[in-house]
PQR file of N, CA, C, O and H, with PARSE charges and radii, in Angstrom:
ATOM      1  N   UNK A   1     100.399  88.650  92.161 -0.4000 1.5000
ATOM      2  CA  UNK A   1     101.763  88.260  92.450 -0.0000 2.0000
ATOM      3  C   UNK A   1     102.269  88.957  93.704  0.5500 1.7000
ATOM      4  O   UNK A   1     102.939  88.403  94.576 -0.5500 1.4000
ATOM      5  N   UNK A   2     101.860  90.304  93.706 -0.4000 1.5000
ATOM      6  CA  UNK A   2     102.571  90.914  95.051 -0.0000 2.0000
ATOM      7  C   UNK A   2     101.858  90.131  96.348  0.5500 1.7000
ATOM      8  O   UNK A   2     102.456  90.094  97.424 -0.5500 1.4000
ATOM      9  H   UNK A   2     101.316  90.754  92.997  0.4000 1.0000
ATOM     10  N   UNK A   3     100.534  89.504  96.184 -0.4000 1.5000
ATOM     11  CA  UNK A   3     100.142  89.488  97.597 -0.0000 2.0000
ATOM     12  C   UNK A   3     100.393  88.091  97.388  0.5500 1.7000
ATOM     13  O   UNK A   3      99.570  87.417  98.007 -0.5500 1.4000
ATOM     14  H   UNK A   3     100.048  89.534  95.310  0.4000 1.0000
ATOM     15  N   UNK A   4     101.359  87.295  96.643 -0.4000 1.5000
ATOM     16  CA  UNK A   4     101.612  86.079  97.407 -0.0000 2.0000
ATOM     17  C   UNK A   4     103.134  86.105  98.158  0.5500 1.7000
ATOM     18  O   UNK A   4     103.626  85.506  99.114 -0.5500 1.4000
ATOM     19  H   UNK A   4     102.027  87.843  96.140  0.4000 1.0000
ATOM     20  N   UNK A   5     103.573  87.059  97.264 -0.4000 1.5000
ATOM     21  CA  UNK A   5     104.953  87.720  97.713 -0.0000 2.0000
ATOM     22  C   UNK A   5     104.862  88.193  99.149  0.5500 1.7000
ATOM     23  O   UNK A   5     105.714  87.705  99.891 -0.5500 1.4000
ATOM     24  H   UNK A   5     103.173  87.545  96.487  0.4000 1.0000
ATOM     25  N   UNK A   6     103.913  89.134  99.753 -0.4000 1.5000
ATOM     26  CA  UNK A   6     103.564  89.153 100.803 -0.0000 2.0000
ATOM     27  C   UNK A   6     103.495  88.134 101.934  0.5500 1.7000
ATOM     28  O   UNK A   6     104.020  88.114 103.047 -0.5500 1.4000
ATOM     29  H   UNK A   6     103.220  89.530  99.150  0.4000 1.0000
ATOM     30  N   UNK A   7     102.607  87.215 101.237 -0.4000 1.5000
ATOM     31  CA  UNK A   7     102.401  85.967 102.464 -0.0000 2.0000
ATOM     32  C   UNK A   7     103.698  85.840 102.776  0.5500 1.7000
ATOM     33  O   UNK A   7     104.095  86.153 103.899 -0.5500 1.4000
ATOM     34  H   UNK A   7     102.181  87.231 100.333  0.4000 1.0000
ATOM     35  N   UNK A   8     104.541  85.355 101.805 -0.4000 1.5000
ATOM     36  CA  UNK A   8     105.538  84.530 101.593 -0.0000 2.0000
ATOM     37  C   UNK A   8     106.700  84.949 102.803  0.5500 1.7000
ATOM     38  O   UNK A   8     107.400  84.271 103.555 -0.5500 1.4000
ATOM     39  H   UNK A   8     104.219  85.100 100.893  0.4000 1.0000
ATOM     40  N   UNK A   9     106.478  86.823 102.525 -0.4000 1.5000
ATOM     41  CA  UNK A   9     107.668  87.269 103.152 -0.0000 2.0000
ATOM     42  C   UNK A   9     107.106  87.179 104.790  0.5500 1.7000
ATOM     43  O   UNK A   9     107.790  87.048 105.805 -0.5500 1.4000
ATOM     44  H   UNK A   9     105.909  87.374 101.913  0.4000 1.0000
ATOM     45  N   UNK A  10     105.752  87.287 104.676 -0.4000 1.5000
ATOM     46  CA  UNK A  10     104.965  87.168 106.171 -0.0000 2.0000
ATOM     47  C   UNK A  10     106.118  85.699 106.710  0.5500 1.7000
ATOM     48  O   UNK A  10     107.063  85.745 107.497 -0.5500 1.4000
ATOM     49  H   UNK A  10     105.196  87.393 103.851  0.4000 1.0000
ATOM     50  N   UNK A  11     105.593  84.555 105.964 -0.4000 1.5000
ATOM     51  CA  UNK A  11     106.061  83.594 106.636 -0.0000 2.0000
ATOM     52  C   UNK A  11     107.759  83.434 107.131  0.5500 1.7000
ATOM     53  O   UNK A  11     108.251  83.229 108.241 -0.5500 1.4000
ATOM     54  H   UNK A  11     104.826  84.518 105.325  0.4000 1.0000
ATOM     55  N   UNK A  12     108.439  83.647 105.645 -0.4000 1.5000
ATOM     56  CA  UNK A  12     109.992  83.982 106.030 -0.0000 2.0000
ATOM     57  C   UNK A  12     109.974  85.063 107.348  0.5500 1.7000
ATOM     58  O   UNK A  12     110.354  84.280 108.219 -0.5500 1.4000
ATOM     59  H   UNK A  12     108.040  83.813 104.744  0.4000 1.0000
ATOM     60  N   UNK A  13     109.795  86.234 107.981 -0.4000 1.5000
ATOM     61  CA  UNK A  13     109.386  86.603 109.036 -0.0000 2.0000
ATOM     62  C   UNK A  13     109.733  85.796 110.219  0.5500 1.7000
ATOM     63  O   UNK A  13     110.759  85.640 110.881 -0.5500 1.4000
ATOM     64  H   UNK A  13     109.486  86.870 107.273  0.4000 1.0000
ATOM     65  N   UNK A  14     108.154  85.190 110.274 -0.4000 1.5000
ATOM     66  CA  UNK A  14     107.795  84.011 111.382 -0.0000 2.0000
ATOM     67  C   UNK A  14     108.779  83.201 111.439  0.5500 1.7000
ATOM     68  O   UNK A  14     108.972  82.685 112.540 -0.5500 1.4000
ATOM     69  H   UNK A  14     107.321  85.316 109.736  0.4000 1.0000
ATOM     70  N   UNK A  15     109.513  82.904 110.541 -0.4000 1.5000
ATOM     71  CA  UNK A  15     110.858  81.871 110.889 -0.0000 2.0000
ATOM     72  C   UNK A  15     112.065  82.366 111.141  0.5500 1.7000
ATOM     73  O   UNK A  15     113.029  81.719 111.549 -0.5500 1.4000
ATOM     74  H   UNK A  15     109.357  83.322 109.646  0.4000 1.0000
ATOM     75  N   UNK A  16     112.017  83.915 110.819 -0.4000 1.5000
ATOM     76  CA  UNK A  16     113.205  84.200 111.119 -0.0000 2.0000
ATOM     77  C   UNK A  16     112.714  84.813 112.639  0.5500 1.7000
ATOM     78  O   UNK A  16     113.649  84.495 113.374 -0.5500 1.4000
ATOM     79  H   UNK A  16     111.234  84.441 110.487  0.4000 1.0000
ATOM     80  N   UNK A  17     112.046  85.291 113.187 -0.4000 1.5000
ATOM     81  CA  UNK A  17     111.733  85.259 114.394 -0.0000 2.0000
ATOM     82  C   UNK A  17     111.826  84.267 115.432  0.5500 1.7000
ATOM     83  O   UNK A  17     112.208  84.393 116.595 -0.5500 1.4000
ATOM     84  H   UNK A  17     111.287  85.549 112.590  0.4000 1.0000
ATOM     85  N   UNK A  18     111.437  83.321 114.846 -0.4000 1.5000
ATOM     86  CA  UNK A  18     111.407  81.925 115.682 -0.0000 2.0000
ATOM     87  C   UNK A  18     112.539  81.435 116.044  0.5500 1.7000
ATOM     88  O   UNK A  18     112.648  80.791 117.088 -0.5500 1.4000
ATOM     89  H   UNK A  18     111.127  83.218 113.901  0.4000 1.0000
ATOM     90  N   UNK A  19     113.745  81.718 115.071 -0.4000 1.5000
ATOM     91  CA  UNK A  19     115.336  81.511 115.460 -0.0000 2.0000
ATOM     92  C   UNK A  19     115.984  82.608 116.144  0.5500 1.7000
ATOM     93  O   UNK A  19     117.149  82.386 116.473 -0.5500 1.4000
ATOM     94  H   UNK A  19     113.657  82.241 114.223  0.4000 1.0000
ATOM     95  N   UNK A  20     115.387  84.009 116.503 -0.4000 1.5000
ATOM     96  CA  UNK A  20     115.638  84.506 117.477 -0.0000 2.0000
ATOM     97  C   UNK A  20     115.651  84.204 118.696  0.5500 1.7000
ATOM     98  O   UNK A  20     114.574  84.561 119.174 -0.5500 1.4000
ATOM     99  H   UNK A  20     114.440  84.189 116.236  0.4000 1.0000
ATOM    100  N   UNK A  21     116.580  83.529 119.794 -0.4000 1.5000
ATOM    101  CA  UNK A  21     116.092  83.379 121.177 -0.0000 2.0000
ATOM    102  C   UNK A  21     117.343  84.125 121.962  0.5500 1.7000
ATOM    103  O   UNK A  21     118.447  83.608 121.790 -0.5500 1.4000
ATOM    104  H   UNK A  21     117.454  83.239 119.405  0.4000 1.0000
ATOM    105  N   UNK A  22     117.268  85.289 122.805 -0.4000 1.5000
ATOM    106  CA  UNK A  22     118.347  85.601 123.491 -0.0000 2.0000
ATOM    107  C   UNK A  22     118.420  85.070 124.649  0.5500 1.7000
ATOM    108  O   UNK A  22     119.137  85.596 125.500 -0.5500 1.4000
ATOM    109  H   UNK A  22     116.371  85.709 122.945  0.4000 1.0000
ATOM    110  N   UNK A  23     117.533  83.658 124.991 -0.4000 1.5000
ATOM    111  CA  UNK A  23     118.028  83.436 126.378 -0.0000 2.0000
ATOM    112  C   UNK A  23     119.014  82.247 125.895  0.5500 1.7000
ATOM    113  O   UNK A  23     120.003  82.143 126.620 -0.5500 1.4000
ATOM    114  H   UNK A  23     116.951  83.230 124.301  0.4000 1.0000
ATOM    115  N   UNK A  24     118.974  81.658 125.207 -0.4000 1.5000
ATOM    116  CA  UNK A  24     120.298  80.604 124.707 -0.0000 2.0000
ATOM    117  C   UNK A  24     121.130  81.312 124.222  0.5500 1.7000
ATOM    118  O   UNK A  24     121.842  80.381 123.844 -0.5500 1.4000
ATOM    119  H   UNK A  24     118.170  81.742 124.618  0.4000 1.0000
ATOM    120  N   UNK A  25     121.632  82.133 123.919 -0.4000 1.5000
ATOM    121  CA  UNK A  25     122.783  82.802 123.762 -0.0000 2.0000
ATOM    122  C   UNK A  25     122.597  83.935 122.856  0.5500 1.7000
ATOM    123  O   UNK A  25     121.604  84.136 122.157 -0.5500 1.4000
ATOM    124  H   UNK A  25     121.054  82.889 124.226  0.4000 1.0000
ATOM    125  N   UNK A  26     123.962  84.868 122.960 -0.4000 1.5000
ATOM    126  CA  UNK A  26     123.595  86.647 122.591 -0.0000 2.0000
ATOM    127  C   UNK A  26     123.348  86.568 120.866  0.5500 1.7000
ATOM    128  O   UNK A  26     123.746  85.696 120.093 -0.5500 1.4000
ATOM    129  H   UNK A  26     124.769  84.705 123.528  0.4000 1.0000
ATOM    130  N   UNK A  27     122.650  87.643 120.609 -0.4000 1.5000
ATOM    131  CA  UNK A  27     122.577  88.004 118.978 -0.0000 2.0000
ATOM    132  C   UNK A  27     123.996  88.168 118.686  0.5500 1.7000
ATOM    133  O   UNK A  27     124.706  88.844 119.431 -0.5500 1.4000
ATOM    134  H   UNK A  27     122.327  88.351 121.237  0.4000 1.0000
ATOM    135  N   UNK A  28     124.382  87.680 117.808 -0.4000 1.5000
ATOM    136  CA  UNK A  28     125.781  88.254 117.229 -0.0000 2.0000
ATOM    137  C   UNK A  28     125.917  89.014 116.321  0.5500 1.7000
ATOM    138  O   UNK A  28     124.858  89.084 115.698 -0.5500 1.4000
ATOM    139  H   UNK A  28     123.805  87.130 117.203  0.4000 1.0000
ATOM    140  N   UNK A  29     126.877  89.795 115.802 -0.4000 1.5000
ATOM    141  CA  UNK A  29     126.570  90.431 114.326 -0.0000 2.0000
ATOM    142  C   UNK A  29     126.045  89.725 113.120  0.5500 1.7000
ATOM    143  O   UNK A  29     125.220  90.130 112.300 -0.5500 1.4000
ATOM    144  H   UNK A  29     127.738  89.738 116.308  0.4000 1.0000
ATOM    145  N   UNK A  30     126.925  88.168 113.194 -0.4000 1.5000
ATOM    146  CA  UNK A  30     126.834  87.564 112.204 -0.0000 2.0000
ATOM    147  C   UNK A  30     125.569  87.171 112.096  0.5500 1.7000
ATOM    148  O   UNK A  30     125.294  86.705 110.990 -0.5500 1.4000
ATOM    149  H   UNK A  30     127.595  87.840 113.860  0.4000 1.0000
ATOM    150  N   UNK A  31     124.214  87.221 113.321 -0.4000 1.5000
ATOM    151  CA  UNK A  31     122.844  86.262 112.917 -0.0000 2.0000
ATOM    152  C   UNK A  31     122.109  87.646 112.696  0.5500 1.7000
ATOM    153  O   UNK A  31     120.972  87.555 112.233 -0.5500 1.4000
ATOM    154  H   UNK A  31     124.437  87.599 114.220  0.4000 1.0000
ATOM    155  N   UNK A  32     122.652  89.069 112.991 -0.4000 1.5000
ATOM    156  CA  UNK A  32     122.061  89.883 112.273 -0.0000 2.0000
ATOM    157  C   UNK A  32     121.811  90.019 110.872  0.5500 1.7000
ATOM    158  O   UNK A  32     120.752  90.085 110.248 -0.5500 1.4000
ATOM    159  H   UNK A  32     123.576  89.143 113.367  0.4000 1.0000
ATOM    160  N   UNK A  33     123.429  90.057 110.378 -0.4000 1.5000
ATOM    161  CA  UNK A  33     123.673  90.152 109.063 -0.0000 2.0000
ATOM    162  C   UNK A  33     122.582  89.478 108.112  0.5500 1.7000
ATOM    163  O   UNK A  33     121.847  89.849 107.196 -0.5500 1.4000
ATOM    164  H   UNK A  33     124.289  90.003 110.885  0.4000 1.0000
ATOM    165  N   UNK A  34     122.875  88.210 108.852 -0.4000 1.5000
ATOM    166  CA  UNK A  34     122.263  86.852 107.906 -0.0000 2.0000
ATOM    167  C   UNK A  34     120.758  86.703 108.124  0.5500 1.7000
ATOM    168  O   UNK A  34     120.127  85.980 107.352 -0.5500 1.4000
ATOM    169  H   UNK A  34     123.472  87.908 109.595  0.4000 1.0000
ATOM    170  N   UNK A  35     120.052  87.429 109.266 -0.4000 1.5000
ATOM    171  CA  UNK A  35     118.396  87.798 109.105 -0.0000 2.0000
ATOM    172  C   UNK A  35     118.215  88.820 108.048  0.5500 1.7000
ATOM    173  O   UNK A  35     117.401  88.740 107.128 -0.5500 1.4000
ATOM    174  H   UNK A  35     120.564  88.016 109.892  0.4000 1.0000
ATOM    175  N   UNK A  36     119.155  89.911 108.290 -0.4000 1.5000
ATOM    176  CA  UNK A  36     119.203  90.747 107.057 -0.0000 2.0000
ATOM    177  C   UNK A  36     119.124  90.192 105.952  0.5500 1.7000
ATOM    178  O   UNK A  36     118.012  90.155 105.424 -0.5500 1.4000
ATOM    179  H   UNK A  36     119.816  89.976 109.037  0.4000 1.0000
ATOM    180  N   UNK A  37     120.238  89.611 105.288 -0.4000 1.5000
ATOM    181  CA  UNK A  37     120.523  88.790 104.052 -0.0000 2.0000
ATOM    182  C   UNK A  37     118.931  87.598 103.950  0.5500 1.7000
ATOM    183  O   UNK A  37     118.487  87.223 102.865 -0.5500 1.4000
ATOM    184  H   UNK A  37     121.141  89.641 105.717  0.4000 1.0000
ATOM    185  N   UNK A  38     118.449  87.283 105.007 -0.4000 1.5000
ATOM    186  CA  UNK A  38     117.014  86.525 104.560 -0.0000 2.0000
ATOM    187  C   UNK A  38     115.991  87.359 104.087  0.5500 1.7000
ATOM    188  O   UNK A  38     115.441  87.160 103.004 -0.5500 1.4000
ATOM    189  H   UNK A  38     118.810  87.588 105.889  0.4000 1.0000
ATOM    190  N   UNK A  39     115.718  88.245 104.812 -0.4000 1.5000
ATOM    191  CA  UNK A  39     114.635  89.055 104.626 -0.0000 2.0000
ATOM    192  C   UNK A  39     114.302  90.295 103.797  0.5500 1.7000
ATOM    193  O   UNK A  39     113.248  90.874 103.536 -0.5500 1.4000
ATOM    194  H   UNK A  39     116.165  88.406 105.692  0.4000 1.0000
ATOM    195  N   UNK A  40     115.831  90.530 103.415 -0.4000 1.5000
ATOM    196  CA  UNK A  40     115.843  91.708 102.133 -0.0000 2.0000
ATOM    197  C   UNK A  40     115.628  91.753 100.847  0.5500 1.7000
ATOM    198  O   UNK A  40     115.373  92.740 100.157 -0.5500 1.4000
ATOM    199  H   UNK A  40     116.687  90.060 103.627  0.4000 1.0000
ATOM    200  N   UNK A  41     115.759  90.457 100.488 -0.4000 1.5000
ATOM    201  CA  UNK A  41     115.256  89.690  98.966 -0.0000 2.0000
ATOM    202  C   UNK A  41     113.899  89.840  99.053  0.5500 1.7000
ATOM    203  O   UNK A  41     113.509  90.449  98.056 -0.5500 1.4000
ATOM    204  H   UNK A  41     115.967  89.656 101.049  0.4000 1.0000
ATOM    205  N   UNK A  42     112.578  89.426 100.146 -0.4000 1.5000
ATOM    206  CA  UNK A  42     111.533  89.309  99.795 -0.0000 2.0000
ATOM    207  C   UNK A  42     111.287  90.688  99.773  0.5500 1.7000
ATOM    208  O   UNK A  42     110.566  91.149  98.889 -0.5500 1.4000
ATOM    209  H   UNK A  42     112.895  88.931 100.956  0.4000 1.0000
ATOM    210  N   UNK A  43     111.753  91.353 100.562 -0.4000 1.5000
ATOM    211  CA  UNK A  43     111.566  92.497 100.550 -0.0000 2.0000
ATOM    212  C   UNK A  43     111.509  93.665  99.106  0.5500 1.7000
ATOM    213  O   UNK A  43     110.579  94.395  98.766 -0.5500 1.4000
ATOM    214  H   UNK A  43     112.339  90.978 101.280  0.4000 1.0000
ATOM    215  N   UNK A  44     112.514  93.534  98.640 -0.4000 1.5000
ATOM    216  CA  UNK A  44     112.651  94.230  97.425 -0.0000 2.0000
ATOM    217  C   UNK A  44     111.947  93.561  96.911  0.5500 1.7000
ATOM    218  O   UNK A  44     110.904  94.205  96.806 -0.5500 1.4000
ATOM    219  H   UNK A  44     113.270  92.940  98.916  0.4000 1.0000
ATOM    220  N   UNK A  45     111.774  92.225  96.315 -0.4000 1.5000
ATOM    221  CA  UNK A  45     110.901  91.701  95.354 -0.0000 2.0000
ATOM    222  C   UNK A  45     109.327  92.024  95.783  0.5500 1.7000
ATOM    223  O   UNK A  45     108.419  91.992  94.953 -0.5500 1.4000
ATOM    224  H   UNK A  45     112.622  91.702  96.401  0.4000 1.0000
ATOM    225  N   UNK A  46     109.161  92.279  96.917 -0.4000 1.5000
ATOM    226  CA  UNK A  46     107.972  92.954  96.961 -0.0000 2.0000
ATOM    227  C   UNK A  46     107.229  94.385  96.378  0.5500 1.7000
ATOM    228  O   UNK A  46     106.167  94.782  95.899 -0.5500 1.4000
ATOM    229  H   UNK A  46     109.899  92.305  97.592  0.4000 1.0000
ATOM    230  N   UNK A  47     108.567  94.851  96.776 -0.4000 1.5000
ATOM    231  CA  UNK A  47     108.798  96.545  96.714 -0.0000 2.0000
ATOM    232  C   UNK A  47     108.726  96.394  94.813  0.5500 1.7000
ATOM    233  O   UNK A  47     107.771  96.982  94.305 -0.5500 1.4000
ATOM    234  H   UNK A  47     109.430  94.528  97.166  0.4000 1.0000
ATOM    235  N   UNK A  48     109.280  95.963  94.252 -0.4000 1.5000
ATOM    236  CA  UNK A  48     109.330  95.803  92.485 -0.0000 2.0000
ATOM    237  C   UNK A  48     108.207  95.354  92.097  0.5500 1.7000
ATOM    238  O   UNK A  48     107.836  95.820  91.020 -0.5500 1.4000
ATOM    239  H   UNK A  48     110.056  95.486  94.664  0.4000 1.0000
ATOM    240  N   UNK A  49     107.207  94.269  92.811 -0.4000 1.5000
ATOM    241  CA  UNK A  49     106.100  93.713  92.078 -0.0000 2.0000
ATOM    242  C   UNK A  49     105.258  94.577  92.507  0.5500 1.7000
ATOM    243  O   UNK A  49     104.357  94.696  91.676 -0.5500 1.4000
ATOM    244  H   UNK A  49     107.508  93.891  93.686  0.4000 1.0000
ATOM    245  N   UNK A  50     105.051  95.502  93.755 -0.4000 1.5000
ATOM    246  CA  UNK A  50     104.117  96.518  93.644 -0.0000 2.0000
ATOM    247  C   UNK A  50     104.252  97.446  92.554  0.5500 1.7000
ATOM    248  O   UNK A  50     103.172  97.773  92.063 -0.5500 1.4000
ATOM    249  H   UNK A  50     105.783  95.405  94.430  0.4000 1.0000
ATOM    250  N   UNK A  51     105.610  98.129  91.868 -0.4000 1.5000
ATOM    251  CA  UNK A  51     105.516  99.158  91.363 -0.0000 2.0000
ATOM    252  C   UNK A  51     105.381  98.839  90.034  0.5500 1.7000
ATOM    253  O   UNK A  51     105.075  99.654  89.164 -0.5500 1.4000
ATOM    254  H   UNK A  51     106.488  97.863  92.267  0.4000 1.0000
ATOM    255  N   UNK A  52     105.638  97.483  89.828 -0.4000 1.5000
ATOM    256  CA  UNK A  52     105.500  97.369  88.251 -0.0000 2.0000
ATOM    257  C   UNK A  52     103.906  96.766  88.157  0.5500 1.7000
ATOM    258  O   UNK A  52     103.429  96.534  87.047 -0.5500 1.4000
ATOM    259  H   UNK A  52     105.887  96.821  90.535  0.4000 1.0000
ATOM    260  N   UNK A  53     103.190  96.550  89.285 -0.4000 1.5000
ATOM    261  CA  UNK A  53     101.596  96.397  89.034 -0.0000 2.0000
ATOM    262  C   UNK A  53     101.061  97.987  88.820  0.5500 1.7000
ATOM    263  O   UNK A  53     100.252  98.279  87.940 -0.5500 1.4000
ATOM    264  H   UNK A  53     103.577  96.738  90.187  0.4000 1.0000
ATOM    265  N   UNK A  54     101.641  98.977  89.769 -0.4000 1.5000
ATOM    266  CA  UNK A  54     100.751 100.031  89.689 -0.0000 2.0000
ATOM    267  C   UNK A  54     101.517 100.591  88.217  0.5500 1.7000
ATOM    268  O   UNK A  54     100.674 101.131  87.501 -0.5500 1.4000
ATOM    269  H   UNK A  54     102.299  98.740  90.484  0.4000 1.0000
ATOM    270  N   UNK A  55     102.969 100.591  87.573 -0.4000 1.5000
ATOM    271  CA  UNK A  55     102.664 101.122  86.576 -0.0000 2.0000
ATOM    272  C   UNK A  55     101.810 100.249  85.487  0.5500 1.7000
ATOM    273  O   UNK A  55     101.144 100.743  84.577 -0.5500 1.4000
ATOM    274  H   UNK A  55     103.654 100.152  88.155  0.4000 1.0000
ATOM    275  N   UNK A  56     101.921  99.206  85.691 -0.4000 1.5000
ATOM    276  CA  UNK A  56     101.033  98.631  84.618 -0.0000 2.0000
ATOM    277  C   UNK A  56      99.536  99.368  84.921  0.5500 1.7000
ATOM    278  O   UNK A  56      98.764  99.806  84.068 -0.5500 1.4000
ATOM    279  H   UNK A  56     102.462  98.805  86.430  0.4000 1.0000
ATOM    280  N   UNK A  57      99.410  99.372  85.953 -0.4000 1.5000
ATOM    281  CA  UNK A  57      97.901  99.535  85.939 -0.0000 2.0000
ATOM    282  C   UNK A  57      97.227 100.635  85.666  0.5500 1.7000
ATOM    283  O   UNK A  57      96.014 100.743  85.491 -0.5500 1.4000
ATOM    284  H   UNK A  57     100.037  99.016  86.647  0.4000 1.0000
ATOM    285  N   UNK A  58      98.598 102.002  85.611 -0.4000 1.5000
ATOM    286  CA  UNK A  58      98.484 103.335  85.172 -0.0000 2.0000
ATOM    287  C   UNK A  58      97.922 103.679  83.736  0.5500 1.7000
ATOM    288  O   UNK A  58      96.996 104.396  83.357 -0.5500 1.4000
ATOM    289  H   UNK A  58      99.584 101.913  85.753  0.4000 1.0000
ATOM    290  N   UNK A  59      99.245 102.544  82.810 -0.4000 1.5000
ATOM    291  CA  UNK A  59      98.988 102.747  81.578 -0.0000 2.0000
ATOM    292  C   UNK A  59      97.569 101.835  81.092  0.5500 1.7000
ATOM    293  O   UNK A  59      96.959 101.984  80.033 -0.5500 1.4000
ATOM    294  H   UNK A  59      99.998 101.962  83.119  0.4000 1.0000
ATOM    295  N   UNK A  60      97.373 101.231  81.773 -0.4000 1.5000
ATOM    296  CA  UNK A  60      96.353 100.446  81.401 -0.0000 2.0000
ATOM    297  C   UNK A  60      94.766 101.463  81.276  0.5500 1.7000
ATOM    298  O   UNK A  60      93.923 101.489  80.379 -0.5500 1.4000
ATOM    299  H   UNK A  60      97.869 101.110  82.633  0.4000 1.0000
ATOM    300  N   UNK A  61      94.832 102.048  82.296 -0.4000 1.5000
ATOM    301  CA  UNK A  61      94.091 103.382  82.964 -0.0000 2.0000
ATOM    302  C   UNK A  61      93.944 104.251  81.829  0.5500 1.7000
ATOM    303  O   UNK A  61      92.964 104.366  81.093 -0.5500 1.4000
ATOM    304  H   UNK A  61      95.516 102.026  83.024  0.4000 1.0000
ATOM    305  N   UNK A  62      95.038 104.841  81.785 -0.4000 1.5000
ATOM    306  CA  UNK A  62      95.161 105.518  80.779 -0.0000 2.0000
ATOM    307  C   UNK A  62      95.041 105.437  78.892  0.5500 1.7000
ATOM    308  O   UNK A  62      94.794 106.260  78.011 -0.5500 1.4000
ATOM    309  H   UNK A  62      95.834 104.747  82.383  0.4000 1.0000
ATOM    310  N   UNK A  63      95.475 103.494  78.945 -0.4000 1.5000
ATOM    311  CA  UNK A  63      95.097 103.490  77.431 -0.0000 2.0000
ATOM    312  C   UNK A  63      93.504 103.983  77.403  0.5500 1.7000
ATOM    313  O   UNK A  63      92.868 104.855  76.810 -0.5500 1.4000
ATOM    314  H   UNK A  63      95.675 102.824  79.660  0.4000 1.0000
ATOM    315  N   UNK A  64      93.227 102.980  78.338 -0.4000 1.5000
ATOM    316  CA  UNK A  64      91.407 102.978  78.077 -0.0000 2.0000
ATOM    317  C   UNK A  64      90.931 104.418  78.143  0.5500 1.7000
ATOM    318  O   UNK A  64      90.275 104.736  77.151 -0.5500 1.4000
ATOM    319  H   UNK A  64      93.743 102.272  78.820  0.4000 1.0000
ATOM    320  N   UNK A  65      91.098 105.435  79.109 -0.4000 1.5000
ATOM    321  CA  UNK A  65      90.721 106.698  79.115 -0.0000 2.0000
ATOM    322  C   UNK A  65      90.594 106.986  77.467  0.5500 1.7000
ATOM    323  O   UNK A  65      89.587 107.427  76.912 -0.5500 1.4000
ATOM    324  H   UNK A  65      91.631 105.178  79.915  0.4000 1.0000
ATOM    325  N   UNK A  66      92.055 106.575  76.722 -0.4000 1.5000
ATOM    326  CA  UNK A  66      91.945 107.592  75.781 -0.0000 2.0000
ATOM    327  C   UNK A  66      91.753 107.104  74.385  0.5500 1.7000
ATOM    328  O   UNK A  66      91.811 107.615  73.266 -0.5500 1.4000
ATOM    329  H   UNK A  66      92.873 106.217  77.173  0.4000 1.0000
ATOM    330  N   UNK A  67      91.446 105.664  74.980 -0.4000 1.5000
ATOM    331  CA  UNK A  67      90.188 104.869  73.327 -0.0000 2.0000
ATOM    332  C   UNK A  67      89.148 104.906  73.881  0.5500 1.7000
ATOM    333  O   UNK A  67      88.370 104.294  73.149 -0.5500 1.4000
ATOM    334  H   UNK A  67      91.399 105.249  75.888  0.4000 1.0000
ATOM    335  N   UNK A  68      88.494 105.347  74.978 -0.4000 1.5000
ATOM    336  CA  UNK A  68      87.193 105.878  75.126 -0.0000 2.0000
ATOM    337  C   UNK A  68      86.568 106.817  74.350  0.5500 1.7000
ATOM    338  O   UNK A  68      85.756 106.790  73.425 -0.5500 1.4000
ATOM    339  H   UNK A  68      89.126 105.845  75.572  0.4000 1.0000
ATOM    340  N   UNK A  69      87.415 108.019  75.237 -0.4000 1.5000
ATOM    341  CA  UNK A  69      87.317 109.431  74.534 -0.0000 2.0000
ATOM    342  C   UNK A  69      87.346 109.434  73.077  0.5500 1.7000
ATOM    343  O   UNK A  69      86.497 110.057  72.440 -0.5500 1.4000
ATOM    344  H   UNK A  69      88.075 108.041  75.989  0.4000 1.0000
ATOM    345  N   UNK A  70      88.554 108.573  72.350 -0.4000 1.5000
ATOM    346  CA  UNK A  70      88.297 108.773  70.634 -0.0000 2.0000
ATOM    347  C   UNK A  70      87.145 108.057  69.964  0.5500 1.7000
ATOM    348  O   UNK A  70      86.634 108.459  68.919 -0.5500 1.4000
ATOM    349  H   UNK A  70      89.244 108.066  72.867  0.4000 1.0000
ATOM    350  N   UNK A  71      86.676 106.727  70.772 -0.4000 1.5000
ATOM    351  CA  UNK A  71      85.447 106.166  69.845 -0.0000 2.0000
ATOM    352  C   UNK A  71      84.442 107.172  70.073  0.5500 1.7000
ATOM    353  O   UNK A  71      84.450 108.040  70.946 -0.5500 1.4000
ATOM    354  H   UNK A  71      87.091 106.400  71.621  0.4000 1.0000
ATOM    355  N   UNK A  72      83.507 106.935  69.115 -0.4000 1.5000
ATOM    356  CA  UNK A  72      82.120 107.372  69.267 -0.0000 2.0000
ATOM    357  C   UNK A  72      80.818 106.490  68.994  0.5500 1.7000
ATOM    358  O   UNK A  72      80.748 105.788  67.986 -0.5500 1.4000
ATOM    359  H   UNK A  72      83.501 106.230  68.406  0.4000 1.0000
ATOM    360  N   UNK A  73      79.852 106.552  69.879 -0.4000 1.5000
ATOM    361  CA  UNK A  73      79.003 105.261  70.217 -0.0000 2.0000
ATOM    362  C   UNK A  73      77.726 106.057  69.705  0.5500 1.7000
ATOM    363  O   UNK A  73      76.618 105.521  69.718 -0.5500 1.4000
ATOM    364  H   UNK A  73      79.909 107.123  70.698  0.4000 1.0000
TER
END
């Protein structure tokens, strides 16, 4: 999930770049704001699906460590 989240925000990026042009006229606050307001959603949702993979993947780590250690083979 995070690395489609990735692409995704890759591409949102590329488009919000692409509507950057300062030779047709100046950045304003307002097309700041509103690149902001595009690009901060993927952002966090990135930032959340990494951390809830690595804690999953902690405890996951860790169950197994410690039904290893208790079976005996």
């Amino acid at each position: 999930m995070a690395g489609v989240l990735g692409i995704y925000s890759l591409i949102i990026a590329i488009i919000i770049g692409t509507r950057i042009n300062p030779k047709a006229k100046s950045y304003c606050l307002f097309d700041g704001y509103a690149h902001l307001s595009y690009g901060l959603p993927y952002g966090l949702a990135g930032v959340s699906t990494s951390m809830a993979i690595g804690i999953v993947g902690d405890a996951g780590v860790r169950y197994n460590h410690s039904f290893q250690s208790q079976s005996s083979i």
